[in-house]
N, CA, C and O of each residue as an XYZ file, in Angstrom:
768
protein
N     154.436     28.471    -72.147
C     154.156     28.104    -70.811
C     153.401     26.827    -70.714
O     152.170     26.836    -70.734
N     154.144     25.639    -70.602
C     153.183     24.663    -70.110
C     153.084     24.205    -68.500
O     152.448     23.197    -68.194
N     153.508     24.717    -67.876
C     153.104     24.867    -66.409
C     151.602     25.230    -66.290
O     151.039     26.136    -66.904
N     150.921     24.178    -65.195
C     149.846     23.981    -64.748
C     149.862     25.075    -63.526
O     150.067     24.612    -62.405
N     149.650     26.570    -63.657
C     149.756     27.389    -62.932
C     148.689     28.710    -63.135
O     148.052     28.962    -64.158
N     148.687     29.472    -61.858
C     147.783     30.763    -62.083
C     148.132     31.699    -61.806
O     148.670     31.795    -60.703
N     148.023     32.747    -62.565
C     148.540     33.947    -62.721
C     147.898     35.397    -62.917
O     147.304     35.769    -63.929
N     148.108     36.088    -61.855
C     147.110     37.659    -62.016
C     147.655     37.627    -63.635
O     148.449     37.122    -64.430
N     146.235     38.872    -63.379
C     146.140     39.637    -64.942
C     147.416     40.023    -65.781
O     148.023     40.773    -65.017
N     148.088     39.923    -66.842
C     149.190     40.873    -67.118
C     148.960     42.038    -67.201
O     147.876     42.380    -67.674
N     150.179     43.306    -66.645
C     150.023     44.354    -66.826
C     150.020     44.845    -67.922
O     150.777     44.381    -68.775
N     149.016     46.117    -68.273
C     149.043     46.718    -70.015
C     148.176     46.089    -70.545
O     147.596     46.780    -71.382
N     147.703     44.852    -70.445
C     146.908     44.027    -71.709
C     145.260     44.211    -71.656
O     144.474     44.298    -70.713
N     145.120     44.228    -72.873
C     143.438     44.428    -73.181
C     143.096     43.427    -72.935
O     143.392     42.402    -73.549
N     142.038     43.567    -71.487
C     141.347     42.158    -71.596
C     139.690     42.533    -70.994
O     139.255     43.379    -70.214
N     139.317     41.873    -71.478
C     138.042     42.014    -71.350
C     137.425     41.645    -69.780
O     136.580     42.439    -69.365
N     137.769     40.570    -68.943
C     137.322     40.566    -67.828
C     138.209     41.847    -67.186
O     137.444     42.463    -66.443
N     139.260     42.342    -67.195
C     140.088     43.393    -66.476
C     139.524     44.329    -66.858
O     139.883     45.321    -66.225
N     138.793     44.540    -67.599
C     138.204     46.107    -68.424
C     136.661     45.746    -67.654
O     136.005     46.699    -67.233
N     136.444     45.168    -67.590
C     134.761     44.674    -67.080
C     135.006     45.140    -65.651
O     134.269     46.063    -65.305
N     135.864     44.713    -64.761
C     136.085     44.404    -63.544
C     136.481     46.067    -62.700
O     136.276     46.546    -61.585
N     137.201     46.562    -64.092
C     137.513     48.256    -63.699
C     136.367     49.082    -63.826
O     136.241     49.982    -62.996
N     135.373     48.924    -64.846
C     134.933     49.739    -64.847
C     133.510     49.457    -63.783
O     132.832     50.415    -63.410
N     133.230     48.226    -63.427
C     132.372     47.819    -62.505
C     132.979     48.436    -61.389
O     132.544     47.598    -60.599
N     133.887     49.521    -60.362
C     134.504     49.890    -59.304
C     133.916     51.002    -59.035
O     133.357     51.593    -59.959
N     133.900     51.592    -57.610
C     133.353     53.079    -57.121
C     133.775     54.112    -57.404
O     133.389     55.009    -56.656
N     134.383     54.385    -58.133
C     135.484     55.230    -58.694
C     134.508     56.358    -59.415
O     134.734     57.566    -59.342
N     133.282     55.721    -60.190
C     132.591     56.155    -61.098
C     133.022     56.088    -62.486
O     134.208     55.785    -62.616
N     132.162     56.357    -63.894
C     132.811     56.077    -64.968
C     134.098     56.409    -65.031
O     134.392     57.519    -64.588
N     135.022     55.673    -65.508
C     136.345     55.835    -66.500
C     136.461     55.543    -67.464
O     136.089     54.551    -68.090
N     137.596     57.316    -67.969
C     138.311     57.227    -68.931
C     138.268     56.020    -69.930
O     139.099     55.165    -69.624
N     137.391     55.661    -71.246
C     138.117     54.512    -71.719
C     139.489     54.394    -72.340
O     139.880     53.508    -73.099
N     140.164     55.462    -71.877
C     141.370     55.102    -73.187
C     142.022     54.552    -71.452
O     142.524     53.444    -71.639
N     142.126     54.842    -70.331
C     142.674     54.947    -69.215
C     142.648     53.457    -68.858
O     141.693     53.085    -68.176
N     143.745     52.375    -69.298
C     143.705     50.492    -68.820
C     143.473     50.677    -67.505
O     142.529     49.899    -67.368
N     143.673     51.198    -66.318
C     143.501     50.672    -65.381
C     142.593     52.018    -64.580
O     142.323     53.161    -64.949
N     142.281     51.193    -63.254
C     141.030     52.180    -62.170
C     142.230     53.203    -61.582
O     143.416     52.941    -61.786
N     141.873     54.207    -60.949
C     143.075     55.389    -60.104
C     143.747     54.532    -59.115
O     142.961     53.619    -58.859
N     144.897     54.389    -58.400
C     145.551     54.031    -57.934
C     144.310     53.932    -55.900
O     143.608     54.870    -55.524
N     144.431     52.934    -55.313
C     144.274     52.931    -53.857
C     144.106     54.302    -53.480
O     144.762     55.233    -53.947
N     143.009     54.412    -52.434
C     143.037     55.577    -51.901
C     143.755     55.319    -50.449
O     142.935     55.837    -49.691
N     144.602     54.918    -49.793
C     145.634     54.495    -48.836
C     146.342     53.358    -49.322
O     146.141     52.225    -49.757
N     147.401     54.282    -49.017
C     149.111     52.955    -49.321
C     148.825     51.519    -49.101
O     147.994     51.368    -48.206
N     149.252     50.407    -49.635
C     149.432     49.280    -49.484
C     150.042     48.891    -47.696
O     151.063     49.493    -47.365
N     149.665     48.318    -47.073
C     150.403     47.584    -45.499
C     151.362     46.682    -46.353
O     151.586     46.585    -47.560
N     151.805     46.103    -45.298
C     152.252     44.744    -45.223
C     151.261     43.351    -45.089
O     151.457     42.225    -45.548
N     150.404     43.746    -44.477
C     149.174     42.873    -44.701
C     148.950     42.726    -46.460
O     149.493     41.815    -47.084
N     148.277     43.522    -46.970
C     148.204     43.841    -48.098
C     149.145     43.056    -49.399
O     148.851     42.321    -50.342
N     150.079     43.498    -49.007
C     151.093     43.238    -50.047
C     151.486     41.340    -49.772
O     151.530     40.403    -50.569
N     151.658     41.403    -48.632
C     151.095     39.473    -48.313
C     150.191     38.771    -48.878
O     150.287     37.578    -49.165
N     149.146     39.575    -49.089
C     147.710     38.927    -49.288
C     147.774     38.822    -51.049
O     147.410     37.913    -51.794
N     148.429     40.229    -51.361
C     148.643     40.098    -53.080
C     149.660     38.991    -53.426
O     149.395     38.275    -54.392
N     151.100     38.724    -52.551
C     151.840     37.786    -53.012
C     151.318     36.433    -52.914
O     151.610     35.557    -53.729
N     150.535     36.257    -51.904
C     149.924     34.906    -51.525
C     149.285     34.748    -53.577
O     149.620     33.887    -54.390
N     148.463     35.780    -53.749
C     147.503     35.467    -54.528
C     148.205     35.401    -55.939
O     147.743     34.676    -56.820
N     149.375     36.203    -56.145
C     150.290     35.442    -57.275
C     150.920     34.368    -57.053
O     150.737     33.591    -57.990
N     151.597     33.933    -56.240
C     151.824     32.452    -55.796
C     150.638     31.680    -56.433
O     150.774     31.325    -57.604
N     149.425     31.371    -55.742
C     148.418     30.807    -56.381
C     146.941     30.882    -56.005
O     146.180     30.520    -55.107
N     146.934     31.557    -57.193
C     145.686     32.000    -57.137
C     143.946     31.582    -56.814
O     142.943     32.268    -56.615
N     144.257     29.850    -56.897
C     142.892     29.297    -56.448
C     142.847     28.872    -54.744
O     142.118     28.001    -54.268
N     143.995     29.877    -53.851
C     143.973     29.589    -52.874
C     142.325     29.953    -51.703
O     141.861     31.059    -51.423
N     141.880     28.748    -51.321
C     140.494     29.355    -50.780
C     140.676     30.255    -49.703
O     141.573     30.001    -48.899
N     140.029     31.188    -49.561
C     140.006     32.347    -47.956
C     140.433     31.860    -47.317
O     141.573     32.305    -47.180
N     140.062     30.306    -46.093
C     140.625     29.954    -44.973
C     142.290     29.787    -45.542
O     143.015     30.750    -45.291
N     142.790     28.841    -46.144
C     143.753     29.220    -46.499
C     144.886     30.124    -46.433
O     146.070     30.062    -46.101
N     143.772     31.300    -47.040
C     145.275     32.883    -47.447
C     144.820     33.118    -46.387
O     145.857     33.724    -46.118
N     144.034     33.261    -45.173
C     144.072     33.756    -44.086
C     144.838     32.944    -43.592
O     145.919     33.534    -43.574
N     144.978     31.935    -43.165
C     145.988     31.277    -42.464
C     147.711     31.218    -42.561
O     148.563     31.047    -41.689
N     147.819     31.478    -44.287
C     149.327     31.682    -44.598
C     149.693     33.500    -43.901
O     150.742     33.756    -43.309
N     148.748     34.388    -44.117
C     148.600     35.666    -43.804
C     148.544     35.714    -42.541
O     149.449     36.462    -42.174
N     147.897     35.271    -41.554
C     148.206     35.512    -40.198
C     146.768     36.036    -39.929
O     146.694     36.606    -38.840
N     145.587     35.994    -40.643
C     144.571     36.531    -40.302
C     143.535     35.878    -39.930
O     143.524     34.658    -40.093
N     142.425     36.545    -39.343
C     141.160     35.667    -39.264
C     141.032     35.444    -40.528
O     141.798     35.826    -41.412
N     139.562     34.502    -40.707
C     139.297     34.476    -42.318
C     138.174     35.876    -42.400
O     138.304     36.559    -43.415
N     137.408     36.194    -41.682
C     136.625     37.399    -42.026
C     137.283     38.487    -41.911
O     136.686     39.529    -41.638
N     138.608     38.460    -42.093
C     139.248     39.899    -42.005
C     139.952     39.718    -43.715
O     139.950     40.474    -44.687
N     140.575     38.185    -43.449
C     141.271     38.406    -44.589
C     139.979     38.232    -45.563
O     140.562     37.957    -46.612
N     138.771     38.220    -45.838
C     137.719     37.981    -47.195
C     137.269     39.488    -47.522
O     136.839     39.807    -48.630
N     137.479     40.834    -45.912
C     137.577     41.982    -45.858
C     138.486     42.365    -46.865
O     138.139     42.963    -47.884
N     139.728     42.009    -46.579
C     140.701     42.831    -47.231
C     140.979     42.761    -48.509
O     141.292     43.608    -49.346
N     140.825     41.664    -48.534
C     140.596     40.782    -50.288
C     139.882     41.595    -51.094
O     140.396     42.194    -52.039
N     138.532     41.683    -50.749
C     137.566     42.357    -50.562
C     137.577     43.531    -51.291
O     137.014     43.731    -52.367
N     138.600     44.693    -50.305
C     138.777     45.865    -50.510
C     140.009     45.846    -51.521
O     139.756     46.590    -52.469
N     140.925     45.403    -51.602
C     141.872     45.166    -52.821
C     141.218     45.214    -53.891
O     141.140     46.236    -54.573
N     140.632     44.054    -54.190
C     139.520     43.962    -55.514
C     138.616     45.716    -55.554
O     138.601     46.064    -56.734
N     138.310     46.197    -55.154
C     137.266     47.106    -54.979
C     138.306     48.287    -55.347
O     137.770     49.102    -56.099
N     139.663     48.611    -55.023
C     140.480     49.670    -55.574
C     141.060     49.033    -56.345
O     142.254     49.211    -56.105
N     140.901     48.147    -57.437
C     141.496     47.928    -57.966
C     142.941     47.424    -57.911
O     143.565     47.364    -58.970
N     143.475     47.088    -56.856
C     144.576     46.136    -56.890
C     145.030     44.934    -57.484
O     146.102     44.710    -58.046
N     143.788     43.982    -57.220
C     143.754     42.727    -57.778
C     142.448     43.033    -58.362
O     141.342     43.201    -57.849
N     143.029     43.072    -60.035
C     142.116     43.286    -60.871
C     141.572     41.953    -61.499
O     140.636     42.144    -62.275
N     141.966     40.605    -61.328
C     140.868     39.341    -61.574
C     142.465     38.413    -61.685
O     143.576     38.823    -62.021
N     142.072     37.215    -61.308
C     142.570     35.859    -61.429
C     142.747     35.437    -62.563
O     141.732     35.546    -63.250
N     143.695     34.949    -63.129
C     143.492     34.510    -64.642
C     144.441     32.756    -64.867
O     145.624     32.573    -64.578
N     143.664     31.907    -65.333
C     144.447     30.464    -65.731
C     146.096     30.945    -66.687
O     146.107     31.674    -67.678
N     147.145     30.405    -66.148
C     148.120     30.177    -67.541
C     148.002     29.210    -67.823
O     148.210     28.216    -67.127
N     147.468     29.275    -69.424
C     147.414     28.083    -70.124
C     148.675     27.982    -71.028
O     149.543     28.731    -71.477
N     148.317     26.623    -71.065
C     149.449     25.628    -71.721
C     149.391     26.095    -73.982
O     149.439     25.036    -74.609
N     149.338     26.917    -74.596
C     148.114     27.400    -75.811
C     148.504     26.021    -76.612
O     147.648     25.547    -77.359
N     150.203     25.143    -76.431
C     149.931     24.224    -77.633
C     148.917     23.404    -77.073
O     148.063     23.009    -77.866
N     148.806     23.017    -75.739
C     147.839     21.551    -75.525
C     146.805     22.025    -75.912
O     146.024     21.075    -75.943
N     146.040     23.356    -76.394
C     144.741     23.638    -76.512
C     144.919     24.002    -77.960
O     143.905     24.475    -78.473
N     145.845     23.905    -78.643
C     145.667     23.488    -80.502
C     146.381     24.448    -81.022
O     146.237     24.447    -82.245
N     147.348     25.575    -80.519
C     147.852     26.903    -80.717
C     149.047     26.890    -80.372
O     149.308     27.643    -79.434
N     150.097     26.151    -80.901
C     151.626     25.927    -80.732
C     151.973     27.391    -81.140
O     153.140     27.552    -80.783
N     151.477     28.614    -81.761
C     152.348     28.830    -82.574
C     152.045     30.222    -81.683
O     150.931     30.704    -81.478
N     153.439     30.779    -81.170
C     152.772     32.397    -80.629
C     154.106     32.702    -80.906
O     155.196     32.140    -81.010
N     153.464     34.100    -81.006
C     154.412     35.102    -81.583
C     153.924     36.675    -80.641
O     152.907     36.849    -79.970
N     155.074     37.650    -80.912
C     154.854     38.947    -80.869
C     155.382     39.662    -82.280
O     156.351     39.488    -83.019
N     153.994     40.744    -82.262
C     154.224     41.513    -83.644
C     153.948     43.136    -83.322
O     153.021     43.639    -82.686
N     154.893     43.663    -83.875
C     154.995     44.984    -83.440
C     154.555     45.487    -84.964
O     154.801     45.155    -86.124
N     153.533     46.768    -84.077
C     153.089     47.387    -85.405
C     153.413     48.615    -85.080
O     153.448     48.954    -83.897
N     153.669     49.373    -85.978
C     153.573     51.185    -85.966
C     153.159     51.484    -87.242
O     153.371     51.118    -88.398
N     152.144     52.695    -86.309
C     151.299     53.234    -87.436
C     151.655     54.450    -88.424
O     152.842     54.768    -88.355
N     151.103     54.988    -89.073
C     151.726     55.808    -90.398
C     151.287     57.211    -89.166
O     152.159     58.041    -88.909
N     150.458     57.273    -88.775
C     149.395     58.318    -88.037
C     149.127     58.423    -86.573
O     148.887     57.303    -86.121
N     149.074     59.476    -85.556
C     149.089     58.957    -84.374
C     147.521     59.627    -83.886
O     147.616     60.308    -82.865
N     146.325     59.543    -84.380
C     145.286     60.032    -84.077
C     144.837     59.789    -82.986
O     145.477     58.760    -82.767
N     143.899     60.003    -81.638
C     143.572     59.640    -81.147
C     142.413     58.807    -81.421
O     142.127     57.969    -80.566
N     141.560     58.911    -82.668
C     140.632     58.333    -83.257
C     141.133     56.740    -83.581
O     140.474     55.741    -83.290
N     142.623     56.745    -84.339
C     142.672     55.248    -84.769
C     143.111     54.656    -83.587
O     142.648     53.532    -83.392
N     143.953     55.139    -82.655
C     144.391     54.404    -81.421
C     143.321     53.973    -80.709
O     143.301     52.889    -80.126
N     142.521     54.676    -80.719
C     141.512     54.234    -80.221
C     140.379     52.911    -80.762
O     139.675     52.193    -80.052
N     140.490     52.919    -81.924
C     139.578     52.386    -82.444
C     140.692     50.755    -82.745
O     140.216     49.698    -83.160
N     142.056     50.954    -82.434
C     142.621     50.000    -82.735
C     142.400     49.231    -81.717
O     142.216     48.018    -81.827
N     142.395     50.134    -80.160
C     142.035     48.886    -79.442
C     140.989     48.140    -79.102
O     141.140     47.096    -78.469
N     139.939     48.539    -79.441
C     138.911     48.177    -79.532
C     139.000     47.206    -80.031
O     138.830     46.175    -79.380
N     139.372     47.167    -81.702
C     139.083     46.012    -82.612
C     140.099     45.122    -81.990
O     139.573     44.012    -82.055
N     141.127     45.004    -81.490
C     142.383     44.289    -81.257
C     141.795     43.344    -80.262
O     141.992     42.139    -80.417
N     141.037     43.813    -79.176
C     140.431     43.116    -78.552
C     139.544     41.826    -78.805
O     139.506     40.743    -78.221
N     139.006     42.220    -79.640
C     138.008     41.212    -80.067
C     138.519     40.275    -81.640
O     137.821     39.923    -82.591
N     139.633     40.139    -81.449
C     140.558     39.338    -82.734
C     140.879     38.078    -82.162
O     141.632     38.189    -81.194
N     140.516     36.790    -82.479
C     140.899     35.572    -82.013
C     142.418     35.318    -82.040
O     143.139     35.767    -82.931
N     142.738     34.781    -81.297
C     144.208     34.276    -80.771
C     144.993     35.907    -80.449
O     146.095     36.094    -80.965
N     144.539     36.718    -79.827
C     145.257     37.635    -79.270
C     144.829     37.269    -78.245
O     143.633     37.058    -78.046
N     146.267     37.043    -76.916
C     146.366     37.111    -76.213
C     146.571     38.712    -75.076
O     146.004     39.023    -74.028
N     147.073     39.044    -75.467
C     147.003     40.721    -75.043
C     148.100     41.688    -76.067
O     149.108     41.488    -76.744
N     147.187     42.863    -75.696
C     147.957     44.097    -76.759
C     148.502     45.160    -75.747
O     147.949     45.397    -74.673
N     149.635     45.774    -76.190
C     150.262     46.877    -75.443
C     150.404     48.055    -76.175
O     150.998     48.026    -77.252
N     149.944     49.073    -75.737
C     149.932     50.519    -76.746
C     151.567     51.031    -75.564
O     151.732     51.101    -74.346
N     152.394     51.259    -76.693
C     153.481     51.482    -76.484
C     154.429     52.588    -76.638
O     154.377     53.009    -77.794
N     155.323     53.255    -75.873
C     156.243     53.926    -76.379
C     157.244     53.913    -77.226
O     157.861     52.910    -76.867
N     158.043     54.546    -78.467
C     159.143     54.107    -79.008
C     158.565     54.069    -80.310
O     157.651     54.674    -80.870
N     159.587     52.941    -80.704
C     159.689     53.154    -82.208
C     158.303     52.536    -83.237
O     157.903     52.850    -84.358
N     157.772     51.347    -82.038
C     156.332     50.359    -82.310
C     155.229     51.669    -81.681
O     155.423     52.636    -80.945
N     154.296     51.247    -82.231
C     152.950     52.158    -81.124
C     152.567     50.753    -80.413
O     152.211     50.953    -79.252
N     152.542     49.460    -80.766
C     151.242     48.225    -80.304
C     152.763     47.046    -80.552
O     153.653     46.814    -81.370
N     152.121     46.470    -78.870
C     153.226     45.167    -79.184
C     151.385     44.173    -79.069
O     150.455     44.656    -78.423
N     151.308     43.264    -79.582
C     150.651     42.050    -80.060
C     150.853     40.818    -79.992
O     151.075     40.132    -80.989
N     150.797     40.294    -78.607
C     151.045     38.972    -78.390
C     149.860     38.032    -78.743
O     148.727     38.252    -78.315
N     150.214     36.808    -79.666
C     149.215     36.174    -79.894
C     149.456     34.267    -80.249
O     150.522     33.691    -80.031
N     148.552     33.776    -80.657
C     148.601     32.304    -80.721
C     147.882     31.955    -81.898
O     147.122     32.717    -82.496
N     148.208     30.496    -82.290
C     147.638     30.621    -83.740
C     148.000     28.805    -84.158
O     149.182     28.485    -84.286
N     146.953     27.800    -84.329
C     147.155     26.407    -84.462
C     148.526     26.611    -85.966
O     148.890     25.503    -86.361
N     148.983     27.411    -86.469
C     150.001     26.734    -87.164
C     150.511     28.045    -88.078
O     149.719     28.986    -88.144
N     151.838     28.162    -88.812
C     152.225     29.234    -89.233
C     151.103     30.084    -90.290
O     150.943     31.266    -90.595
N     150.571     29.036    -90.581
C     149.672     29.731    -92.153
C     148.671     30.548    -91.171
O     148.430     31.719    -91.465
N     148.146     30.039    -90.142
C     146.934     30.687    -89.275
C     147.588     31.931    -89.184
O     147.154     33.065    -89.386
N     148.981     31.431    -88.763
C     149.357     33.153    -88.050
C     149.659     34.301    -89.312
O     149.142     35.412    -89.424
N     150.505     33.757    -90.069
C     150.322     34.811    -91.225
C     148.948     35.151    -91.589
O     148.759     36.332    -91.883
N     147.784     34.221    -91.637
C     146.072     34.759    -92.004
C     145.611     35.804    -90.958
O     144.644     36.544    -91.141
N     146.389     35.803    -89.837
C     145.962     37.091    -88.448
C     146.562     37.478    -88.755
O     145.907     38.456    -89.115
N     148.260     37.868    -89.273
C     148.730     39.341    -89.468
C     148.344     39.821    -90.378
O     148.403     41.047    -90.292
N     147.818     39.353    -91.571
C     147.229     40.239    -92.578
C     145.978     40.229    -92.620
O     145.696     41.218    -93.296
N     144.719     39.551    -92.215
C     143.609     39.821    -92.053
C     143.375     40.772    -90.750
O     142.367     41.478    -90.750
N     144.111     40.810    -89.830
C     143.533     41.265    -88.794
C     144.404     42.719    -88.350
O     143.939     43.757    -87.880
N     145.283     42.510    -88.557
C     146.509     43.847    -88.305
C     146.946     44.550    -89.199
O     146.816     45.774    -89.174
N     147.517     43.939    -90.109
C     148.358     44.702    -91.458
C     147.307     45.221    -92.765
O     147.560     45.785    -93.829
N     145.728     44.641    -92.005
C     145.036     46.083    -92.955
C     143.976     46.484    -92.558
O     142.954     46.617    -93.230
N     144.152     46.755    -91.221
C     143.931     47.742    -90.730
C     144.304     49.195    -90.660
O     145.145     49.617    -89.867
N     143.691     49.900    -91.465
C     144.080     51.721    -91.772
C     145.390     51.951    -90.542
O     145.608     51.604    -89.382
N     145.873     52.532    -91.317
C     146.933     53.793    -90.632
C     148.337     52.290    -90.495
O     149.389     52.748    -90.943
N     148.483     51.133    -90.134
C     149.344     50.573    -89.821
C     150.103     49.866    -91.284
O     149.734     49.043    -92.122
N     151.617     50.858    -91.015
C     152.383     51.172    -91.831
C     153.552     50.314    -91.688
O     154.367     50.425    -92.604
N     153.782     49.641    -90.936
C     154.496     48.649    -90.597
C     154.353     47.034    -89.513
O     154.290     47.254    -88.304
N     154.319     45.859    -89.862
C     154.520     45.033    -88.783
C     155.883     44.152    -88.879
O     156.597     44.249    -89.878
N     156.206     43.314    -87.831
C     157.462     42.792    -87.394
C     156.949     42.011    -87.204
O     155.805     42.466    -87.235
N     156.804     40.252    -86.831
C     156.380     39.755    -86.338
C     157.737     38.331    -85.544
O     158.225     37.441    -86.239
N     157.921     38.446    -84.636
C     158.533     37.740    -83.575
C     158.341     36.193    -83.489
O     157.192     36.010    -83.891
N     158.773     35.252    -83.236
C     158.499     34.075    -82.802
C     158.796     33.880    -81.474
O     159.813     34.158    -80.837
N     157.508     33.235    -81.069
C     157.931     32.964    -79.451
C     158.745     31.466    -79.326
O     158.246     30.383    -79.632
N     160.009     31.664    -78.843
C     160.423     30.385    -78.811
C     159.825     29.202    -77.222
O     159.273     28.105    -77.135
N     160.322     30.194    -76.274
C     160.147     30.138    -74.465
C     159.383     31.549    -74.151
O     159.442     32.612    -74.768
N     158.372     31.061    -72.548
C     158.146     32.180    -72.193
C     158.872     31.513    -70.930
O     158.867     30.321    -70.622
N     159.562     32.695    -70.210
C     160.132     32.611    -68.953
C     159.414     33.316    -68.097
O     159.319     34.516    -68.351
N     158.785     32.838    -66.981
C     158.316     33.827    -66.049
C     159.110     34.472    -65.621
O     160.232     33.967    -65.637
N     158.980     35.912    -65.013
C     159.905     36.696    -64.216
C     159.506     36.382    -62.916
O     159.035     35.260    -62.727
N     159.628     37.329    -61.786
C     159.855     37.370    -60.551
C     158.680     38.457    -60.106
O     158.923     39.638    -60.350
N     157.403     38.119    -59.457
C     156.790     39.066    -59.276
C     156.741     40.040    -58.130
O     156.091     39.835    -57.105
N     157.523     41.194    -58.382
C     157.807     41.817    -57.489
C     156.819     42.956    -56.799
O     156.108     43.532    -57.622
N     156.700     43.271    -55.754
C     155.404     44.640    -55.109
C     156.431     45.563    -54.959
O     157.566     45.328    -54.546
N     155.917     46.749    -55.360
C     156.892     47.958    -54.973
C     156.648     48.342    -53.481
O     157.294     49.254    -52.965
């Protein structure tokens, strides 16, 4: 992605401001194995779902602004915003960066599956996964992988030094794959 653009959180991925941001909510403690806060306690409007597309469109749009594309006052729409953020809807703003202009041409996805399905190592995998340089986000998965592993890395040798320092020995993981990213294509962000 070298588009100068902004983009909500990805869904599934360990991230540390999205994990900060959930568990800071009224909800009361959560679940840590549980990525995201309980769903809205009332359905999405049409207001709503405006105010979220506005904010994937682009995200450094100021209040007067998304109130104005939205049709709202601005103290209604900084309300609603507001309350989105607070159930967890819009779980934080995030830059897409460009990773070669910042020294990290090299991304890949690497699928691991483990020998073991404990709740102890899954757990403890994401933890550590989190805090591994050039991971961009991890997905605990269904199928034949348990963990897809998207990541970045200034050059091939870096990235082979993260799959085997950081993944491939780590207990229980009995297999990795590792992918080359050629293109990322954005999709189409759709609201149900």
């Amino acid at each position: 992605g070298g588009k100068d653009s902004v983009e909500t959180s990805t869904i599934g991925s360990i991230s540390g401001d999205a994990a900060a941001m959930a568990s800071s909510l009224p909800h009361g403690p959560r679940n840590p194995r549980t990525p995201y806060p309980p769903p809205p306690a009332r359905p999405l409007d049409d207001v709503d779902r405006a105010l979220v597309r506005a904010l994937l469109d682009d995200g450094r749009l100021s209040n007067a602004e998304l109130a104005r594309r939205v049709g709202l006052a601005e103290s209604t729409c900084a309300g609603r915003v507001r309350t989105l953020r607070d159930a967890g809807v819009i779980r934080g703003i995030h830059a897409d960066v460009d990773h070669a202009a910042l020294g990290r041409p090299m991304e890949a996805i690497i699928a691991l599956r483990f020998a073991g399905h404990t709740r102890q190592s899954m757990d403890s995998f994401r933890e550590r996964i989190a805090a591994v340089p050039g991971v961009i986000a991890a997905f605990h998965v269904a199928g034949a992988d348990d963990f897809l592993v998207h990541v970045t890395a200034p050059s091939s040798d870096d990235l082979r030094d993260l799959v085997l320092d950081h993944l491939t020995s780590v207990e229980g993981v009995a297999h990795a794959q590792t992918s080359l990213v050629f293109e990322r294509i954005p999709g189409v962000r759709q609201l149900g």
